[in-house]
N, C-alpha and C positions, 0 to 999 in steps of 0.2 A: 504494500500500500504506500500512498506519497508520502501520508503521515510518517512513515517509518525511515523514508530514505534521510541521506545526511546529502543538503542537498546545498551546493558552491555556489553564487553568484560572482561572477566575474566582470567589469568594468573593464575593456580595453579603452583608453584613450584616444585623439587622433594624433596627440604628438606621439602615442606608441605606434600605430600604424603606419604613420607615413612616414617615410625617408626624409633625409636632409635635404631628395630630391626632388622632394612633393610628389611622388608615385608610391601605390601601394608596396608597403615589402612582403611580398609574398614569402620570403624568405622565414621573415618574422612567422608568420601566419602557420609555416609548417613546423616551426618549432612550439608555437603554443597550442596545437594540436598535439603534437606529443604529451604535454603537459595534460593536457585535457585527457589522453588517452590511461594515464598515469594514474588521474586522480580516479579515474573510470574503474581500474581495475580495484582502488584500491577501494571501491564500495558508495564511492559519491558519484551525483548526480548533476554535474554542470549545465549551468544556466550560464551565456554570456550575452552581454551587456554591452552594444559597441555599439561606436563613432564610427565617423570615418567618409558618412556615405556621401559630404559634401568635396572632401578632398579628393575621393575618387573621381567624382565626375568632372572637378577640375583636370584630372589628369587625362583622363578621357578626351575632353571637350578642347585640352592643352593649352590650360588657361593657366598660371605661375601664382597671380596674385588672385584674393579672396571677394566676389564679388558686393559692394553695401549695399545693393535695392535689392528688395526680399524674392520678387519675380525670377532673378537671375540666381540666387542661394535656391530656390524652389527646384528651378532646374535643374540645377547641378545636381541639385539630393538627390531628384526622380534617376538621371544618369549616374550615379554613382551607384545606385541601391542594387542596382542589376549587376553592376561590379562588385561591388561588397559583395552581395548575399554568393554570387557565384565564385566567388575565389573560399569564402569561405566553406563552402559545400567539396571543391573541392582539396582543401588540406586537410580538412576533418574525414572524409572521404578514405585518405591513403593511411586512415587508422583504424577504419572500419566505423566511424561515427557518419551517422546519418544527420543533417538539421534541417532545421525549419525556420518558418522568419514571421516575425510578430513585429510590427509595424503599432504604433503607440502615440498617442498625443493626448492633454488635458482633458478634450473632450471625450477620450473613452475612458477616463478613471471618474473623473467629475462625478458621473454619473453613479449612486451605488451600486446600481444594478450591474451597469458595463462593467465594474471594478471585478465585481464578485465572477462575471462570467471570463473577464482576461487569467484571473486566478485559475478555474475550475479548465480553460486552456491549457493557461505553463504545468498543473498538475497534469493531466493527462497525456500531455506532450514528454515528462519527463517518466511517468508510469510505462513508455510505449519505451524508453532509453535513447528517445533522440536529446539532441543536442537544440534547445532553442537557440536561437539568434535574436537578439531583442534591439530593438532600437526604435526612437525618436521619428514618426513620419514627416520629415523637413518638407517630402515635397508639398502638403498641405497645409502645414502648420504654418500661424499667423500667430503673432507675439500674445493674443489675449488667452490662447490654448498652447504653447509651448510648456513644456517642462524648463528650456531655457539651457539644461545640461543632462548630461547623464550620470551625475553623479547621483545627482535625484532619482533621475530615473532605477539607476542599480538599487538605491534606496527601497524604493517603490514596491520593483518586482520581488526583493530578497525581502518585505514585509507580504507578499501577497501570497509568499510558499511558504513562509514561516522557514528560511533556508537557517542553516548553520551557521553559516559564514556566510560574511561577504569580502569580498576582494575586489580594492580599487589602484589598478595596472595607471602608473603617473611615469610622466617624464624628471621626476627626484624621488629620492629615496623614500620620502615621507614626510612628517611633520616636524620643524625646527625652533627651535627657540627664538631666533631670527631669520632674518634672510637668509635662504639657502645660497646665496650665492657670496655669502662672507662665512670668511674661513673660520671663522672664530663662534660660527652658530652647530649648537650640537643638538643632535635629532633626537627626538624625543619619542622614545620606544614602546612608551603605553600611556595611554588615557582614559580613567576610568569616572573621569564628569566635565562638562563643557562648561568652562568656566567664561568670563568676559575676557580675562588675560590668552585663555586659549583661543576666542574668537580675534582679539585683537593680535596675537601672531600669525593666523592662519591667513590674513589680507592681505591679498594679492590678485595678480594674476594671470592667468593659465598661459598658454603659449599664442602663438598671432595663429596658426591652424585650428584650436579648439576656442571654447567658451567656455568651459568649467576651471579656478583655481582652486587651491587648496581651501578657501573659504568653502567654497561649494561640499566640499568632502568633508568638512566637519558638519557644514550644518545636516548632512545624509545622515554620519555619524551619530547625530544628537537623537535623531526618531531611534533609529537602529538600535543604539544603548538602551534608550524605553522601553524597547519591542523586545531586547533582550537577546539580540544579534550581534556578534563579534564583527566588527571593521576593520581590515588592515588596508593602510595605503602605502604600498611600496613600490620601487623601480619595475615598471614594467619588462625590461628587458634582464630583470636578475636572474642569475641560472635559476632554472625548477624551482620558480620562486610557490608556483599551488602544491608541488608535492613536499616540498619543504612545509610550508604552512598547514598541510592538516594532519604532515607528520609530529605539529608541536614545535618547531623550530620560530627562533623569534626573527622575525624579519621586516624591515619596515617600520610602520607604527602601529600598534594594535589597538584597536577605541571600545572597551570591552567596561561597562558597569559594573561594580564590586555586589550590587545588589539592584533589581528592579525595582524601582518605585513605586510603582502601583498596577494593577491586574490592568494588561494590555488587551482589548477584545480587539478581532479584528475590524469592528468596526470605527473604532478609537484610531487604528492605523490608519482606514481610509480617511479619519478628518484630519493626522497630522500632514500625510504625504500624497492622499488621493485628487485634492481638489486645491488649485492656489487661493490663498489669504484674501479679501476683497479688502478690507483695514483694520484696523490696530484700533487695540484700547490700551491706555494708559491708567494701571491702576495705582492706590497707595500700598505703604507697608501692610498695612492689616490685609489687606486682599489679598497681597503677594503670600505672607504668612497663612492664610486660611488655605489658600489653595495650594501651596506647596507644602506644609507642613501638618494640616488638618483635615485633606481629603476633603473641605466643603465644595459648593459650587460656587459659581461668581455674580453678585448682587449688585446692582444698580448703585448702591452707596460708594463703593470702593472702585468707581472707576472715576479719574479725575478729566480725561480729554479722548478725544474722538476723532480718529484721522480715517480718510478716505469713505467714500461712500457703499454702504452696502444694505442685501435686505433679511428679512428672518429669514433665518433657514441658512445663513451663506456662513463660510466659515472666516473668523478674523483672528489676529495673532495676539498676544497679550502680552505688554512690555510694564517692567517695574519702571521705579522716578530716573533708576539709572539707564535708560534706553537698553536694558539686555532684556529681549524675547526668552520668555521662560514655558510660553505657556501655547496651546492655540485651541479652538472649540468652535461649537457651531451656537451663533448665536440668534436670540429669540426677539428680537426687536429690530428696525434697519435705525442707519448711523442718525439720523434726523429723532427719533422716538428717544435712544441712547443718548444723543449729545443735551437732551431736555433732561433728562431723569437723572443723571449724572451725580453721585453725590447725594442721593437723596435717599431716603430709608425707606424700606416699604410702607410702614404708617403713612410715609409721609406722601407717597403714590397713592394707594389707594384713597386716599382724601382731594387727590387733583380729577379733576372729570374728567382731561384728556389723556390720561395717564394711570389710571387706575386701574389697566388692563394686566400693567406691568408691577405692579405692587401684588398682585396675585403668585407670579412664580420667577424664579429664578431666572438671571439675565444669560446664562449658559449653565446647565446643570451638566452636574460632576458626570453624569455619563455620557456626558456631549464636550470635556473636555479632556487633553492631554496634558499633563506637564509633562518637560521633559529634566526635572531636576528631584 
């Protein structure tokens, strides 16, 4: 059964995929089919996670530089994907792995239903022992349904299989105390809470071929930790870097929780990583404390301001007085009902006529929210 398998997600990057030359290295490709073949034997069920399909079609189409109007990025993907998906079919191919290719964007996770049926796919797909291929569909995607990276995205799928592990394939080693690119920054080999000082080293970013930097791969990290998924982000190109890592060897950086916070349902996963943020509340201390340290839900009193527009039902992120996002939910009110009620006690709602709707329940109740601390 799925539930049984121990099952890898893999993130390839595009600065791991392509050359120095802007062409696919199929080179590469047949050695991390080996890997794949490796971890295969040794009882896991690889899921990978890949970029790319913009920079192939560049190479394709023999274009050098990356196009900025989205109509030409659209292109390239749709050309790319036919390159991607077939170079991959065939290095996976000369190990005996069969794949397949799952094409993804906001608007099929958004949705709960589409989430639950992408899931009950990657199971069934991984039950049959093919090798998915996952990726971002660029040729239609428009900025208000992006995922934006696939860091997320690996996020995503390794909370939608309940996988083992995840593994995020980066062009550095991992995560550094400073800039990786000064000699004097040491890598920091495990992480077991997402602190504001680890957000504020992790700023950066990624290479001029991809879109995701190491910010990206922490904030993946921070759901994962909740969900109670191991992280590692290390050199994509390190030898037998997956059969090393479920042999237990440390490699990389690891983003692994000492303890889960609180009971992760998978519905809770589809509000942290299924559906993007529409805004932000800004609560006080007492709120921050209730909800991270009390298991309550979140009250109208304890939120102090209201950014961007949204409606019930949508999901928003929730930031303490120090701008760090600790928190996200789906909430019961849109930003025009919440920026009124703000601050105010339920007594003191259910005594306003226009507001009195909201003094009745909770402004995101606890099973409609995630912390990720």
């Amino acid at each position: 059964m799925a539930q049984e398998r121990k099952i890898l997600v893999v993130k390839i990057g595009t600065s791991t995929l392509i050359g120095s030359d802007g062409a696919l290295d199929r080179s590469y490709l047949d050695a991390l089919a080996l890997q794949v073949a490796a971890v295969r034997d040794a009882g896991w069920s690889p899921i990978v996670v890949t970029s790319g399909a913009i920079g192939c079609g560049l190479e394709v189409l023999g274009q050098r530089e990356r196009p900025s109007d989205m109509p030409s990025l659209q292109a390239a993907a749709s050309v790319g994907q036919v390159e991607l998906s077939s170079a991959y079919a065939t290095a996976f191919g000369k190990v005996g792995a069969t794949t397949s290719l799952i094409l993804l964007t906001r608007h099929d996770t958004a949705s709960r239903s589409a989430y639950l049926h992408a899931r009950d796919a990657l199971l069934r797909l991984v039950d049959m022992g093919i090798v998915p291929i996952v990726n971002e569909n660029d040729a239609t995607s428009v900025e208000q349904i992006r995922f934006g990276d696939n860091d997320t995205l690996a996020a995503l799928v390794a909370c939608l299989v309940r996988a083992s592990l995840c593994v995020i394939f980066s062009d550095i080693d991992g995560l550094y105390d400073g800039s990786p690119t000064d000699a004097a920054s040491k890598l920091i080999p495990f992480v077991e809470r997402i602190t504001p000082d680890i957000l504020a080293v992790a700023g950066g970013t990624g290479s001029s071929l991809g879109s995701g930097g190491m910010l990206t791969k922490v904030r993946a990290a921070r759901v994962l930790m909740v969900a109670g998924i191991p992280m590692v982000v290390c050199h994509g190109r390190a030898q037998g870097a997956l059969k090393r890592l479920i042999d237990g060897e440390a490699v990389g950086t690891r983003f692994e929780a000492s303890t889960v916070p609180h009971e992760i349902t998978n519905y809770k996963l589809w509000i942290a990583l299924g559906d993007t943020a529409k805004g932000s509340l800004v609560v006080d201390n007492g709120a921050r404390g209730a909800l991270v340290n009390r298991g309550s839900s979140l009250l109208a009193v304890g939120v102090k301001s209201v950014s961007g527009g949204f409606h019930a039902g949508d999901i928003v992120d929730i930031i303490d007085g120090e701008g760090h996002l600790f928190a996200r939910g789906k909430v019961r009110a849109s930003s025009d009902e919440v920026s009124l009620a703000a601050g105010h006690s339920q007594s003191q709602l259910q005594a306003n006529s226009v507001l009195s709707h909201l003094g009745k329940h909770e402004l995101i109740h606890r099973d409609e929210l995630v912390v990720f601390e």
